[in-house]
NUDOFI-21650 format. One line per 10 residues: number of its first residue (from 1); their letters; for each residue x, y, z of N, C-alpha, C. Coordinates in Angstrom, 3 decimals. Layout:
N
NUM> A> X:Y:Z:X:Y:Z:X:Y:Z  ...
***
This chain:
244
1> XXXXXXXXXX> -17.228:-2.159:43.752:-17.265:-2.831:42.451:-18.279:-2.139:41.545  -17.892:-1.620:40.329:-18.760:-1.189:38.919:-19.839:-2.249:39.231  -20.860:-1.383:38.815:-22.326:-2.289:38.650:-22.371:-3.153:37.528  -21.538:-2.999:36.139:-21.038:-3.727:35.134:-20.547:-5.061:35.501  -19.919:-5.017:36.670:-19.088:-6.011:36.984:-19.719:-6.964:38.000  -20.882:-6.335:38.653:-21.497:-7.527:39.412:-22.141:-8.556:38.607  -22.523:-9.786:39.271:-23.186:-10.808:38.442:-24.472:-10.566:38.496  -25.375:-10.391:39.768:-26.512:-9.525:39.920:-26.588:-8.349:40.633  -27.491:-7.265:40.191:-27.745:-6.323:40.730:-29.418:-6.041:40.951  -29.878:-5.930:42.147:-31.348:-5.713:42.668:-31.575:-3.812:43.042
11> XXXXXXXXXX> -32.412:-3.441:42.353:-32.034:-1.854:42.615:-33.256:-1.294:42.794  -33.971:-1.372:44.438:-35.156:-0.579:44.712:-36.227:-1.446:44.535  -36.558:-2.760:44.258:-37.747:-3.046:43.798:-38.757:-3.517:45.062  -39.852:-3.168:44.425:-40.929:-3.362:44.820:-41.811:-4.421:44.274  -42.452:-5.715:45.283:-43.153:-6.701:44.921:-44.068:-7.540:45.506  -44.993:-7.889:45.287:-45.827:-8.583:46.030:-46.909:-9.897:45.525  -47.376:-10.581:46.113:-48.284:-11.196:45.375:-49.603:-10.711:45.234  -50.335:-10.329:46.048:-51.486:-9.393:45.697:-51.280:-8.073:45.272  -52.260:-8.025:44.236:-51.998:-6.404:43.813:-52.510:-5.534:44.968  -51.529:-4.401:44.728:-51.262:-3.129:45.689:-50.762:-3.797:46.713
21> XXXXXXXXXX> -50.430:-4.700:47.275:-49.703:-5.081:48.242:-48.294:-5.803:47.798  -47.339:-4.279:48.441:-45.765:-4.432:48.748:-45.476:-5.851:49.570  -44.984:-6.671:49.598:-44.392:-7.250:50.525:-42.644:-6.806:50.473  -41.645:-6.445:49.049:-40.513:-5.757:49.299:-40.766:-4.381:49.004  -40.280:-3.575:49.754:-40.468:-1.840:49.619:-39.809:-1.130:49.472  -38.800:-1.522:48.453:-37.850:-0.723:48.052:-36.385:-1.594:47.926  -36.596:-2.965:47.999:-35.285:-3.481:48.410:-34.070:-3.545:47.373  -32.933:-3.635:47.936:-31.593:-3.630:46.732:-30.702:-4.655:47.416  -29.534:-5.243:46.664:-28.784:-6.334:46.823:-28.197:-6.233:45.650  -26.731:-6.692:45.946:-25.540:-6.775:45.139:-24.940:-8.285:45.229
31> XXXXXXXXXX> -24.705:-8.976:44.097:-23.900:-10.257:44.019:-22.681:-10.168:43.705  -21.470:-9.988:43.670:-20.183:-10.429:43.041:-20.069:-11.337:42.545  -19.155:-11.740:41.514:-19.282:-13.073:40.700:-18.446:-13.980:41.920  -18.654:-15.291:42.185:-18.331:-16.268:43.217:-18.623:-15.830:44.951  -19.173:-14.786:44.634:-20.059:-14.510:45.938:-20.734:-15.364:46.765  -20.863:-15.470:48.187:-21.916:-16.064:49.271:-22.380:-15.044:49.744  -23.757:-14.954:49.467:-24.550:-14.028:50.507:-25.240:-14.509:50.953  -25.729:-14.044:52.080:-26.632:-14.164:53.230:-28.168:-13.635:53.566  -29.237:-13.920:52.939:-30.595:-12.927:53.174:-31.030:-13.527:54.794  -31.300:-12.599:55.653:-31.501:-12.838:56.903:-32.260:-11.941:57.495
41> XXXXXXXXXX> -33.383:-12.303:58.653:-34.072:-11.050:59.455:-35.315:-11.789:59.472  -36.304:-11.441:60.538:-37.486:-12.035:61.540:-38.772:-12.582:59.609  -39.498:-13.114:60.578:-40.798:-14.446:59.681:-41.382:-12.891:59.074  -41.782:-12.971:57.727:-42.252:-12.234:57.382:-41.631:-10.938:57.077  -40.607:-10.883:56.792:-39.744:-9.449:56.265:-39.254:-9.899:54.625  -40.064:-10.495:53.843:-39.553:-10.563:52.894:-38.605:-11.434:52.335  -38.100:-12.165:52.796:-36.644:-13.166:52.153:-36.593:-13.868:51.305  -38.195:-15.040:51.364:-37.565:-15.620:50.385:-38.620:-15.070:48.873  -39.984:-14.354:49.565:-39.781:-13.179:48.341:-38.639:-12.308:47.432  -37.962:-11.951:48.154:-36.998:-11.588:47.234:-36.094:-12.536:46.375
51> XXXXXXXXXX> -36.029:-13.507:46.907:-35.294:-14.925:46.144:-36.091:-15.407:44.585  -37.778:-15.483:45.195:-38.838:-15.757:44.603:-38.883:-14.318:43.240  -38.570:-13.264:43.566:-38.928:-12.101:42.234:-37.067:-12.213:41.691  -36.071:-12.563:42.546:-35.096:-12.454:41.456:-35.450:-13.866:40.217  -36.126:-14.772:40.470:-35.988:-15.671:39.774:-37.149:-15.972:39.381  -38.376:-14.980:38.917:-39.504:-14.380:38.025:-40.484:-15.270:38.571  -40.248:-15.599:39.398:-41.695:-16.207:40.515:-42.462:-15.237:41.262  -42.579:-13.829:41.071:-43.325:-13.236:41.873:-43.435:-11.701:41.123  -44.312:-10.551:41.251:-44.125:-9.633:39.864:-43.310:-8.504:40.723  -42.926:-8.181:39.913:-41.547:-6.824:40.360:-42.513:-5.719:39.861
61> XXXXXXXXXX> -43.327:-4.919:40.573:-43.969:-3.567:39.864:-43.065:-2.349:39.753  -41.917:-2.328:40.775:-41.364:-1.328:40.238:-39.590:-1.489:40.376  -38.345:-0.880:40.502:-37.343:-1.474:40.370:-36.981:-2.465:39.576  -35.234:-2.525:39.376:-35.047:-3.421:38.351:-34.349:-4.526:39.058  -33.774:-5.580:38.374:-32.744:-6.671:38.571:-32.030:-7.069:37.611  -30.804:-7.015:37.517:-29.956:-6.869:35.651:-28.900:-8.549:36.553  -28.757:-9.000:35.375:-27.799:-10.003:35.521:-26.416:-9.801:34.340  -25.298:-9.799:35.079:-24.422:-9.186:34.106:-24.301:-7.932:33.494  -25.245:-7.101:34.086:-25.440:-6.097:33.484:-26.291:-5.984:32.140  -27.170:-7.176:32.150:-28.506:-7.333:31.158:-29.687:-7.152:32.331
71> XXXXXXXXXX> -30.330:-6.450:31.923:-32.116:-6.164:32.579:-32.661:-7.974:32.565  -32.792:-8.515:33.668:-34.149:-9.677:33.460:-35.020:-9.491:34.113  -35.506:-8.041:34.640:-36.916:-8.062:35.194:-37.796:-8.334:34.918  -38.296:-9.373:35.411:-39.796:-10.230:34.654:-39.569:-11.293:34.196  -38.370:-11.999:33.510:-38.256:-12.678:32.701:-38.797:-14.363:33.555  -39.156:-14.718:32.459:-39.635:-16.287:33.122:-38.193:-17.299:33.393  -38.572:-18.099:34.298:-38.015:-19.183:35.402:-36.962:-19.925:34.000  -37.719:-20.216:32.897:-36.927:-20.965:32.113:-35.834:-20.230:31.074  -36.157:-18.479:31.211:-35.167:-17.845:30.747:-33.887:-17.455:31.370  -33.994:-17.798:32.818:-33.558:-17.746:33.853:-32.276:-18.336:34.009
81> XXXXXXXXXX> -32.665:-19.594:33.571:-32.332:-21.218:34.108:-30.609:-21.099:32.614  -31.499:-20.591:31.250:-30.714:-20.706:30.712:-29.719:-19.924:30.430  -29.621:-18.811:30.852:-28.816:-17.823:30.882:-27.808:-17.982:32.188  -28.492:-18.803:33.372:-27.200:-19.275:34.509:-27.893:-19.386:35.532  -28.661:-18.898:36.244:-29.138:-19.118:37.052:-30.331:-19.748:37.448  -29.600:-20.459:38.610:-30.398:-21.918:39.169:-31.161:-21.582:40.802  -32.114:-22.584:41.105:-32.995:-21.663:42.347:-33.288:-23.279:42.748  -33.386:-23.078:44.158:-34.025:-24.213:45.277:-34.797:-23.856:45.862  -36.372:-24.068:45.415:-37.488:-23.808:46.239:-37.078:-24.258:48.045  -38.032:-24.006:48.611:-37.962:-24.586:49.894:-38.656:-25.242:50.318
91> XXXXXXXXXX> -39.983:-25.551:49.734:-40.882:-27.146:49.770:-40.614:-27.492:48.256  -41.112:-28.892:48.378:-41.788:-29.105:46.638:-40.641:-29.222:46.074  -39.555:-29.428:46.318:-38.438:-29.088:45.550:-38.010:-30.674:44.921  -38.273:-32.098:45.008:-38.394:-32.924:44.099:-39.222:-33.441:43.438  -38.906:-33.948:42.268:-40.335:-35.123:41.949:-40.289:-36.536:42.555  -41.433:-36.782:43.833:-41.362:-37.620:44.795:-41.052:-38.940:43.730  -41.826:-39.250:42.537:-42.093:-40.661:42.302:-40.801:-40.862:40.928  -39.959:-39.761:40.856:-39.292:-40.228:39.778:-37.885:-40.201:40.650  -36.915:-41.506:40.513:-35.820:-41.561:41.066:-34.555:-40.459:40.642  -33.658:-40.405:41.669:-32.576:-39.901:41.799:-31.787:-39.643:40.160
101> XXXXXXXXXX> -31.702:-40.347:39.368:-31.452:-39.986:37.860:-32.091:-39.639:37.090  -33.623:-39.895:37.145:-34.713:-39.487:36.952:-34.851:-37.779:37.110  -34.403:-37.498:38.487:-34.747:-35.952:38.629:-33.308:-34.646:38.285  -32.891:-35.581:38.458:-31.506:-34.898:37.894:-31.524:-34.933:36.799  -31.982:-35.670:35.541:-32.116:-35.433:33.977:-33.633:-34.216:33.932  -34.057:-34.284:34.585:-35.037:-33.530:34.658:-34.378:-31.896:34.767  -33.359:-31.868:35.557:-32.412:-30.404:35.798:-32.260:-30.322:34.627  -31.435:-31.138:33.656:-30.535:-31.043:32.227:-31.402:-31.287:31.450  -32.244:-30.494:31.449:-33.755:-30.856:30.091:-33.228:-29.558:29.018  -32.798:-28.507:29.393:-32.730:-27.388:28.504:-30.853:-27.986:27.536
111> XXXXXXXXXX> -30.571:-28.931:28.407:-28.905:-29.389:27.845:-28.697:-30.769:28.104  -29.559:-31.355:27.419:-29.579:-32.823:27.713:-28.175:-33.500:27.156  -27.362:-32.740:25.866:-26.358:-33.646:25.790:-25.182:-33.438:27.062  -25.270:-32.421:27.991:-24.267:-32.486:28.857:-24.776:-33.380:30.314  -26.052:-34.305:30.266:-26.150:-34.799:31.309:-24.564:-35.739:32.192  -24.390:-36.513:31.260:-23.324:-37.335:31.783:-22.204:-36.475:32.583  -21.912:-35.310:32.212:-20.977:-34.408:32.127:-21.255:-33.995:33.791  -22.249:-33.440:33.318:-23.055:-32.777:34.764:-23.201:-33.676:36.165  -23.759:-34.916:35.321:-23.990:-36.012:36.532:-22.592:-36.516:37.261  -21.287:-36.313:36.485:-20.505:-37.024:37.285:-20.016:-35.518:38.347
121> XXXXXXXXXX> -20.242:-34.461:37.963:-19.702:-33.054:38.840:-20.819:-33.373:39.967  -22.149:-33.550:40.035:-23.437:-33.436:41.094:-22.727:-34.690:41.876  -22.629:-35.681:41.622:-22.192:-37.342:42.042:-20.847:-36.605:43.138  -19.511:-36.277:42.364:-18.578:-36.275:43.288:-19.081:-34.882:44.471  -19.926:-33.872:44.111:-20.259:-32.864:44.981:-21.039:-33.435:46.735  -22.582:-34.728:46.020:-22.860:-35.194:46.671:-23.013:-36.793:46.333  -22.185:-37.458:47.241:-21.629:-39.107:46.922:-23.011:-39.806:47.180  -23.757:-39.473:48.209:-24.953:-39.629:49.022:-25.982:-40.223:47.505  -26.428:-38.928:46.892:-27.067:-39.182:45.743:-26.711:-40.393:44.311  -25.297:-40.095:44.595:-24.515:-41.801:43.839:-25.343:-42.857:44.184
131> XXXXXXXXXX> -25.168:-43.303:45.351:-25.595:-44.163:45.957:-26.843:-44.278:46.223  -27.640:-43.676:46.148:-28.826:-43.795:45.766:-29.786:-43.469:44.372  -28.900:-43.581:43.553:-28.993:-43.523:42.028:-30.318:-43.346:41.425  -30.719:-44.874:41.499:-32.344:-45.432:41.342:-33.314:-45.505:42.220  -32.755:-44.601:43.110:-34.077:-45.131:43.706:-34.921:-43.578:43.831  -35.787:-44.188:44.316:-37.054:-42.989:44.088:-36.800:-41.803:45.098  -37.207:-40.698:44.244:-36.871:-39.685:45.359:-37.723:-39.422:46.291  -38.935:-39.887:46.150:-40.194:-40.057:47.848:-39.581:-40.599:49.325  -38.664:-41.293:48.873:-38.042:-42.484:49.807:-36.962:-42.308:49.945  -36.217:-41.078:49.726:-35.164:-40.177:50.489:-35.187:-39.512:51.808
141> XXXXXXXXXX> -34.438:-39.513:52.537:-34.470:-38.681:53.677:-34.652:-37.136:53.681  -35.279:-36.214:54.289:-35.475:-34.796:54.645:-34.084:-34.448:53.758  -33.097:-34.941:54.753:-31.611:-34.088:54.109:-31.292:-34.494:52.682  -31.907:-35.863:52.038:-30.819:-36.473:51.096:-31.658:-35.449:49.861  -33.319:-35.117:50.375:-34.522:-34.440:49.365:-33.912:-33.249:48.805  -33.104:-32.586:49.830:-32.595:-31.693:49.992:-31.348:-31.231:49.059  -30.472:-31.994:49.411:-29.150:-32.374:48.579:-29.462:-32.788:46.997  -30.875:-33.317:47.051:-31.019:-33.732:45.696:-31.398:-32.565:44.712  -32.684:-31.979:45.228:-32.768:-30.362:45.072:-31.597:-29.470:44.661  -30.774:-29.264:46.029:-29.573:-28.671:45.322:-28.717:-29.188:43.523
151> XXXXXXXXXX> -28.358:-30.613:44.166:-27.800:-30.963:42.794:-28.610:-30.799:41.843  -29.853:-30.574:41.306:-30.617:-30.857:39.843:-30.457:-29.487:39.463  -30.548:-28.464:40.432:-30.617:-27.003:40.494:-28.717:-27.331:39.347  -27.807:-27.525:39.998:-26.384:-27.646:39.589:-26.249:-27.916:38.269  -27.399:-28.998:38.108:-27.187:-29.463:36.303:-26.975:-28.809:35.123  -27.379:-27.552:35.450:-27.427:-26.496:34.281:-26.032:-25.844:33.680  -25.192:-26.194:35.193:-23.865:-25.404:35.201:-24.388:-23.874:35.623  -25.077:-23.606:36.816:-25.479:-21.792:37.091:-24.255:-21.256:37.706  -24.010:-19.848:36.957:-23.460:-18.909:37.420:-23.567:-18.156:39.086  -24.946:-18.181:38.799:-25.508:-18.423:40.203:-26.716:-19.032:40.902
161> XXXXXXXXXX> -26.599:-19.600:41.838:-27.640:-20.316:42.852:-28.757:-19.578:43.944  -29.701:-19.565:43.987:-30.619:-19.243:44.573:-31.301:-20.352:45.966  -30.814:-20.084:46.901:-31.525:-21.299:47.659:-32.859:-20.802:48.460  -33.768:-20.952:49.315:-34.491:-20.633:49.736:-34.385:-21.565:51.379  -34.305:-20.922:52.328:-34.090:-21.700:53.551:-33.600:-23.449:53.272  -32.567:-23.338:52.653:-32.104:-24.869:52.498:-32.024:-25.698:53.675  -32.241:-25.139:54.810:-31.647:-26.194:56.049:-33.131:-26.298:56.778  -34.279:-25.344:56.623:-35.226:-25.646:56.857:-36.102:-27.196:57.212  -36.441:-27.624:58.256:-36.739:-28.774:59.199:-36.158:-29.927:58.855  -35.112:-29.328:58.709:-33.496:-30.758:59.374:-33.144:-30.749:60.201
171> XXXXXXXXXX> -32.909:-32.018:60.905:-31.783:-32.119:62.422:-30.635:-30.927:62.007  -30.177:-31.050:63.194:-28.950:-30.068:63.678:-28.006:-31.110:62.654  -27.679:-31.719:62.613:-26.793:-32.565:62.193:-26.920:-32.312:60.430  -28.002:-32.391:59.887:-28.416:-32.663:58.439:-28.272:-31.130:58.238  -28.692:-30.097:59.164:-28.410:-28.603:59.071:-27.299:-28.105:58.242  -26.184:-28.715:58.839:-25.189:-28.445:58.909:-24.340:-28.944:57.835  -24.496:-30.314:57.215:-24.351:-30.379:55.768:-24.499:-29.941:54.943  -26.077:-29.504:54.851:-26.775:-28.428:54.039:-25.388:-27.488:54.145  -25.071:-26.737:54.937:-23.813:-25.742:55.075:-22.569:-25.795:54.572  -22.467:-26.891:54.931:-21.190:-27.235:54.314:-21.026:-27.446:52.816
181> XXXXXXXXXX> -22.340:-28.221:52.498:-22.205:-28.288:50.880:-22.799:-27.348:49.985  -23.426:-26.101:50.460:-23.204:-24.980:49.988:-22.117:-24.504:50.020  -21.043:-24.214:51.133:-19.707:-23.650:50.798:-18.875:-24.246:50.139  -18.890:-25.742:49.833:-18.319:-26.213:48.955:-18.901:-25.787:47.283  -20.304:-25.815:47.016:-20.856:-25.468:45.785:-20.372:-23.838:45.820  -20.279:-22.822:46.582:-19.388:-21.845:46.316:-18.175:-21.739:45.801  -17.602:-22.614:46.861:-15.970:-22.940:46.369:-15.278:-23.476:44.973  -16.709:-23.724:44.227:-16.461:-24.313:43.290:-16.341:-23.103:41.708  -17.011:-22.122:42.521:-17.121:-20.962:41.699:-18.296:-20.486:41.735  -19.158:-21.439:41.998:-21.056:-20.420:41.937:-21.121:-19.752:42.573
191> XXXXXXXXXX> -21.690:-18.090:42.199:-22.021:-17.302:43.185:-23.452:-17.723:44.463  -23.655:-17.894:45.020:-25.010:-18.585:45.786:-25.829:-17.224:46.468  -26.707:-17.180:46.433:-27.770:-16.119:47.461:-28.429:-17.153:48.306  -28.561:-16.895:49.208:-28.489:-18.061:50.657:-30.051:-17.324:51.583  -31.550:-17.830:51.091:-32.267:-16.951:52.674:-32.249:-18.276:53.712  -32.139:-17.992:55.015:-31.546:-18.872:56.092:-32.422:-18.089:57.091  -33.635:-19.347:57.689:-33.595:-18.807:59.055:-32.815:-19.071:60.226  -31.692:-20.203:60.457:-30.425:-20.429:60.760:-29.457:-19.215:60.836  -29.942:-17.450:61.217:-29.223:-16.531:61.262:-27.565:-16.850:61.239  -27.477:-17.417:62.405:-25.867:-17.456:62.514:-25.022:-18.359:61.718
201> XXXXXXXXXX> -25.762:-19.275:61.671:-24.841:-20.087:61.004:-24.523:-19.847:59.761  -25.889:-18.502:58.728:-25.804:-18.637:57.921:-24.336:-17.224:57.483  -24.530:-16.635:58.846:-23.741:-15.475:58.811:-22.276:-16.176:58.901  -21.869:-17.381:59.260:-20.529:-17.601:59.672:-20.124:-18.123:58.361  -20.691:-18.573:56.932:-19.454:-19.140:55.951:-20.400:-17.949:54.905  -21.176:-17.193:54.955:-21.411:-16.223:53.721:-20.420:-14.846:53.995  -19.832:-14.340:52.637:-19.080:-13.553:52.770:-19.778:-11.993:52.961  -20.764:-11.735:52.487:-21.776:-10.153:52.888:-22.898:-10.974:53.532  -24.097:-10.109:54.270:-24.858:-10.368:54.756:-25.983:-9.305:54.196  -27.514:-9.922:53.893:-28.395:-8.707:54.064:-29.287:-9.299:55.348
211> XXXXXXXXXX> -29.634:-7.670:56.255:-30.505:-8.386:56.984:-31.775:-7.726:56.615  -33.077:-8.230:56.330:-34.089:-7.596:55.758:-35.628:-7.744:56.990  -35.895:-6.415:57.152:-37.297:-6.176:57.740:-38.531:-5.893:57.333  -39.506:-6.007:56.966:-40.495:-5.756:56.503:-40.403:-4.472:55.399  -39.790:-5.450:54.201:-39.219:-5.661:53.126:-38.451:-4.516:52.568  -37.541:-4.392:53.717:-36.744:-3.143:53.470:-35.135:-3.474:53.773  -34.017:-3.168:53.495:-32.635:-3.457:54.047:-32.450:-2.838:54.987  -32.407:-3.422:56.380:-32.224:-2.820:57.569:-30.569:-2.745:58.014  -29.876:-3.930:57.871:-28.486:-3.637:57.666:-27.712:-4.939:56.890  -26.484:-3.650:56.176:-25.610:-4.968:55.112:-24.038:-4.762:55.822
221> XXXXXXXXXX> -24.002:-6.030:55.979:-21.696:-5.708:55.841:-21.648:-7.322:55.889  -20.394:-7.425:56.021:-20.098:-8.949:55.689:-20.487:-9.685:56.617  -20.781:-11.396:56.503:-20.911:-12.044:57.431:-20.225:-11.607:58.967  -19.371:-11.769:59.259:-18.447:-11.519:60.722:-19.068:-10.690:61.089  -19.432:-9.046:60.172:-18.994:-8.186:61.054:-21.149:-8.244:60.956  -21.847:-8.503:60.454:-23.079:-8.548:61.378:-23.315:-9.495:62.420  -22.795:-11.072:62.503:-22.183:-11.541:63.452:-21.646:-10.923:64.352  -21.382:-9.709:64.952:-21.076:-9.405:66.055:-21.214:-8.021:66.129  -22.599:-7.632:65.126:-22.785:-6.726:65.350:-24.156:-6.745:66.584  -23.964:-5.596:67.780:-25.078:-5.771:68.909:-26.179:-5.748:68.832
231> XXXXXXXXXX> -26.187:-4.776:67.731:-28.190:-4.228:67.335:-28.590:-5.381:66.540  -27.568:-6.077:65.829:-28.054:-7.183:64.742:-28.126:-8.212:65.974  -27.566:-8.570:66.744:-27.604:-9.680:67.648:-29.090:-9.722:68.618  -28.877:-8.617:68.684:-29.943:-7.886:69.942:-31.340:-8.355:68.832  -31.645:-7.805:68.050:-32.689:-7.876:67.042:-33.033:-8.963:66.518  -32.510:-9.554:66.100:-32.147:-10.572:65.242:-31.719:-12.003:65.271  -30.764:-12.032:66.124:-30.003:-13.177:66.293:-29.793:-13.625:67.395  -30.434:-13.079:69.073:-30.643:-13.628:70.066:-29.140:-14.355:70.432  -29.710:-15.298:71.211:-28.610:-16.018:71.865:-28.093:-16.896:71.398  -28.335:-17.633:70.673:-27.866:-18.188:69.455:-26.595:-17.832:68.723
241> XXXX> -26.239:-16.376:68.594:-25.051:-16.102:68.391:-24.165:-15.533:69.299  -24.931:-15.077:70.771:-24.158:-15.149:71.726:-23.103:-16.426:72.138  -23.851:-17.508:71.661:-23.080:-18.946:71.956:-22.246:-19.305:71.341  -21.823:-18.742:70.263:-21.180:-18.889:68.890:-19.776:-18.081:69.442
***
């Protein structure tokens, strides 16, 4: 695919939070428009740094990142947001004391007349959050905090989604929703960038995979085929996807 034609393009960059210190060293990544990808590989290789500098939370000293084939290297979180793309921290990601409609108008602050609009697409995506409308988001469950996160991220209408270990300390059970209602928020048309320490699972519904090492691309091909690739299994993905 023309680089014109991707939705994002990451080309070489280098970033870190302390100055002179790289934590990515050169890294690159390609989105297609309605894309699932996969950022994957051991604690400390970079992942959700790279999530964190596509979406101007962290400084890019060298390399670029174009969206649409526009440059936004650098650009701030709220220039971000309005041009399409939406991001799910991986802590911190609600406001504990303001309820479920509360934080979701909080998503639709840059497009407040399309809240209603928005709220009934987040509602049928996740019914869960319906039903808990008013009530406060402190007093949500791990998974529902989660789901709620996702949806406010949704409000904007993004082109594409940014998650950051979404399934991060959920039951197996709540895991796995998380999963599912990302491939459904794909299916819907958003392109999503997915970092998952959930290797396999995250490799079985994303369509490319990156696997990243101390902040470099160690290997890319589609979900399946690093799923059963040996050196990626062997390295990477243990027995866990032996079981799979």
């Amino acid at each position: 695919m023309a680089d014109d034609e991707l939705i994002i393009k990451v080309d070489n960059i280098e970033a870190g939070y302390i100055p002179g210190v790289n934590i990515l060293q050169g890294c690159s990544l390609d989105v297609a428009p309605g894309e699932l990808v996969g950022i994957i590989g051991p604690n400390g290789a970079g992942k959700s740094t790279l999530v964190k500098a596509l979406f101007g939370l962290v400084n890019i000293r060298s390399g670029t990142v174009t969206y649409r084939g526009d440059d936004i290297t650098g650009k701030t979180a709220h220039e971000l947001v309005s041009r399409g793309i939406g991001y799910v921290p991986q802590t911190e990601n609600v406001f504990p004391s303001l309820t479920v409609s509360e934080n979701l108008e909080m998503g639709s602050y840059l497009a407040p007349a399309r809240f209603r609009e928005r709220l009934g697409f987040v509602s049928d995506m996740f019914p869960r959050l319906a039903e808990r409308i008013n009530q406060r988001a402190g007093s949500l469950s791990g998974g529902e905090r989660q789901m709620l996160a996702m949806g406010r991220a949704l409000m904007m209408e993004p082109q594409v989604l940014l998650l950051d270990e979404p399934s991060a300390g959920l039951s197996p059970v709540l895991q796995d929703q998380v999963f599912i209602r990302t491939k459904q928020i794909n299916d819907s048309g958003v392109a999503v960038v997915m970092v998952e320490q959930n290797a396999a699972r995250c490799l079985q519904i994303c369509d490319r995979g990156y696997v990243l090492d101390q902040g470099r691309n160690a290997y890319t091909d589609t979900g399946r085929n690093l799923l059963n690739d040996p050196k990626v299994i062997e390295l990477y993905l243990g027995t866990l996807a032996r079981k799979g």
